[in-house]
C-alpha positions in Angstrom: 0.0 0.0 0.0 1.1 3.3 -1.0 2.1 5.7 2.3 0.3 9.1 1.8 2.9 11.8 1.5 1.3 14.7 3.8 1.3 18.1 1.4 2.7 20.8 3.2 3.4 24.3 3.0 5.4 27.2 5.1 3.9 30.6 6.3 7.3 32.6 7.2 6.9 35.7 9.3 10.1 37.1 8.6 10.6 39.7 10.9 9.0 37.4 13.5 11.8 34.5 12.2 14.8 37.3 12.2 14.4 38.8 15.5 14.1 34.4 16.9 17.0 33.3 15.0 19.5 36.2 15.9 17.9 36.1 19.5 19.3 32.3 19.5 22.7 33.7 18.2 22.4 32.3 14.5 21.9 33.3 10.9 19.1 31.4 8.5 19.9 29.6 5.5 17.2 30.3 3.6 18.3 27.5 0.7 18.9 24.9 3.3 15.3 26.1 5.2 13.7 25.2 2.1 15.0 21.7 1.3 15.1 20.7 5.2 11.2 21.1 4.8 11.1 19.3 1.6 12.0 16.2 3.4 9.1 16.7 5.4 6.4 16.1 3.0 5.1 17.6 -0.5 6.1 21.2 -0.3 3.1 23.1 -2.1 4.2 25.9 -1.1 6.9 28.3 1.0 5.6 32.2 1.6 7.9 34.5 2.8 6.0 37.5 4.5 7.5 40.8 5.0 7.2 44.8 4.8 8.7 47.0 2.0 9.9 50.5 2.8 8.8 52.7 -0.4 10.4 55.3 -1.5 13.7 54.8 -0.1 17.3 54.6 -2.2 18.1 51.6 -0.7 16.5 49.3 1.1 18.8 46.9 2.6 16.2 43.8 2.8 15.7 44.2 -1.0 18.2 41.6 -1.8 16.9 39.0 0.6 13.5 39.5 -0.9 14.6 39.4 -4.8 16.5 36.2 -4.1 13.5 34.3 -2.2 11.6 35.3 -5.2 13.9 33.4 -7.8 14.4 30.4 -5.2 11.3 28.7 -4.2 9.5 30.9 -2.0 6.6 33.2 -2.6 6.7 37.0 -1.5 4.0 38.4 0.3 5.1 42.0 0.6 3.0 45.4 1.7 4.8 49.1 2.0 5.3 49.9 5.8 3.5 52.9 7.6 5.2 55.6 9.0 4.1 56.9 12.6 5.4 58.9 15.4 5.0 57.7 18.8 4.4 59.9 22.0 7.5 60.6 22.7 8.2 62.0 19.1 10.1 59.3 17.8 9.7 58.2 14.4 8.6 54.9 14.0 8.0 52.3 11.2 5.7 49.6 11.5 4.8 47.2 8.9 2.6 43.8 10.6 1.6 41.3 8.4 -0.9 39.2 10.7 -3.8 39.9 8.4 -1.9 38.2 4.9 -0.9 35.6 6.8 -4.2 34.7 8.5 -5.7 34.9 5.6 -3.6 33.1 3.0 -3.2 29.8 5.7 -7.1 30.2 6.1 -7.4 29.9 1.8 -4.9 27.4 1.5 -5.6 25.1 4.4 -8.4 23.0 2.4 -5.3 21.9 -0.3 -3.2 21.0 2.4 -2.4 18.0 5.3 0.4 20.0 7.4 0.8 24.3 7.7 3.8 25.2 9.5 4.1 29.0 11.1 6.8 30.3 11.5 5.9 32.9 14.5 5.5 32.3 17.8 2.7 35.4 18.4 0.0 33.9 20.5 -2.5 36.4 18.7 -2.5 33.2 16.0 -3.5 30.3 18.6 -7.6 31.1 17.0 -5.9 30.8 13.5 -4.5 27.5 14.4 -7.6 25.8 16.0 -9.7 27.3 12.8 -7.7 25.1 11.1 -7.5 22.4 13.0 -11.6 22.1 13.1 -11.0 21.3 9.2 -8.5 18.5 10.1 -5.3 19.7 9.3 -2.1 19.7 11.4 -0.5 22.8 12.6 3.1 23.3 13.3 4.7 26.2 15.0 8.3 26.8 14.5 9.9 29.4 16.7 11.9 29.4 20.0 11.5 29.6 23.8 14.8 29.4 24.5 15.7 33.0 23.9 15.2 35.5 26.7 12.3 36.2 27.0 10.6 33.4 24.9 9.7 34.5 21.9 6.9 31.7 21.8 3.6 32.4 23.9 2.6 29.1 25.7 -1.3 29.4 24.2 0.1 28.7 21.0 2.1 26.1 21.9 -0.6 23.9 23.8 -3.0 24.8 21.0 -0.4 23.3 17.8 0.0 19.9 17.1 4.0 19.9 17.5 6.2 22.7 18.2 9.7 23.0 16.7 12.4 24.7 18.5 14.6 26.6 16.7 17.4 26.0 18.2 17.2 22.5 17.8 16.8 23.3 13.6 19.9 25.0 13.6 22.2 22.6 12.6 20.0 21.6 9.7 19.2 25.5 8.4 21.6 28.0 9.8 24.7 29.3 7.5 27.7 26.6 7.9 25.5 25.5 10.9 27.4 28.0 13.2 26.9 30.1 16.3 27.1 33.6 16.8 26.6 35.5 20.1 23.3 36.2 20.7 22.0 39.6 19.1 19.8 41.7 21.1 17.3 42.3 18.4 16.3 45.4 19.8 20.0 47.0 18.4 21.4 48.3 15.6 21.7 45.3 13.2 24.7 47.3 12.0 26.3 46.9 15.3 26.4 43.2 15.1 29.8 41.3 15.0 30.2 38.9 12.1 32.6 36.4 11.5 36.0 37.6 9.7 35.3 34.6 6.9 31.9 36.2 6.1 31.9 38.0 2.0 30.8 41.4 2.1 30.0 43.2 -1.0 31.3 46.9 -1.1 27.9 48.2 -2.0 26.2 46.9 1.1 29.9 47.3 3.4 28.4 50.4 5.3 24.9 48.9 6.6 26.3 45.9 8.2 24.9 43.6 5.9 26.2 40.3 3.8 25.5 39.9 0.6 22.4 37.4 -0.3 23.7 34.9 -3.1 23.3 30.8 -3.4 26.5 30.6 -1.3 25.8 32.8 1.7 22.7 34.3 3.4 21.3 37.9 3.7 19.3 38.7 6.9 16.6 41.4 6.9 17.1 44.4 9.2 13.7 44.8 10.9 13.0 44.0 14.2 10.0 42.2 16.1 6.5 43.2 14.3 8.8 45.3 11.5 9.8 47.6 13.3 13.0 49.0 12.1 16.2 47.4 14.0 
């Protein structure tokens, strides 16, 4: 008898995945994410979701995103609002709860198995939603950072949880370690290893270069707000 081969996909919060991974003290592999997963089942599907500052020179995620588009992942992008806080300070926000609710919501009734990548417990109704239509959730993110970055409703409410920590030999660049990054700084600030290429264009804003050999990381912070 044939074994049913669950059909899968990925819903990537990536400022929510950033600010967890560099909380744990590592980088993602974005190529090696990809195939990791695709030993997991039938990937329909991998969408990367993320906000777009407009009307800037240079945005410094732009080559993350343009390379996920031409690799296997599907970009769910939005421009980012601008706001000043109380206090005067400007602030850019750019949440992407709604896209993602909704696309899993759409999607579910193709699929066996979602995975979320976020660990927001504002997602635990999403997740039983789905679950009513018989699917299995999956919530990859970490509560081994301080503080967790995983709220405990969401984890009793998923049918497995998967550390990220324990993922990161399998999807991190050259499965290393770096200190961990308060994500709350300057991405800029952030020490990375001597080996690491840099490309003279992007030398200035702290940032590698995104190509099929090494990875690019975005420079927003939890929710998208700017690092």
């Amino acid at each position: 008898m044939n074994q049913h081969i669950e059909r899968i996909a990925l819903f990537i919060d990536g400022s929510n995945l950033y600010a967890a991974a560099r909380s744990l003290g590592f980088d993602i592999d974005y190529k090696k994410l990809l195939n990791f997963f695709k030993k997991r089942g039938y990937l329909v599907r991998a969408l990367y979701y993320t906000a777009l500052i407009e009307d800037q020179e240079y945005s410094p995620i732009r080559p993350l995103v343009d390379w996920l588009d031409y690799n296997g992942y599907t970009m769910v992008t939005k421009p980012t609002k601008e706001f000043t806080d109380a206090s005067g300070r400007r602030k850019i926000k750019g949440n992407m709860d709604i896209e993602l609710a909704v696309d899993v919501l759409e999607m579910a009734q193709n699929l066996d198995h979602l995975y979320i990548f976020s660990g927001d417990g504002d997602f635990r109704r999403l997740v039983e939603a789905v679950q009513r239509q018989g699917k299995r959730v999956s919530i990859v993110s970490t509560v081994r950072s301080s503080p967790s970055m995983a709220a405990d409703e969401l984890r009793r409410q998923a049918d497995e949880f998967l550390e990220l920590e324990d993922l990161m030999p399998e999807i991190s660049r050259g499965g290393t370690r770096l200190p961990p990054v308060d994500v709350g700084m300057p991405v800029g600030a952030v020490t990375t290893p001597e080996d690491t290429p840099q490309v003279e264009f992007y030398e200035d804003d702290g940032f590698d270069d995104y190509n099929d050999e090494d990875d690019f990381t975005e420079n927003f912070g939890d929710e998208g707000q700017r690092a």
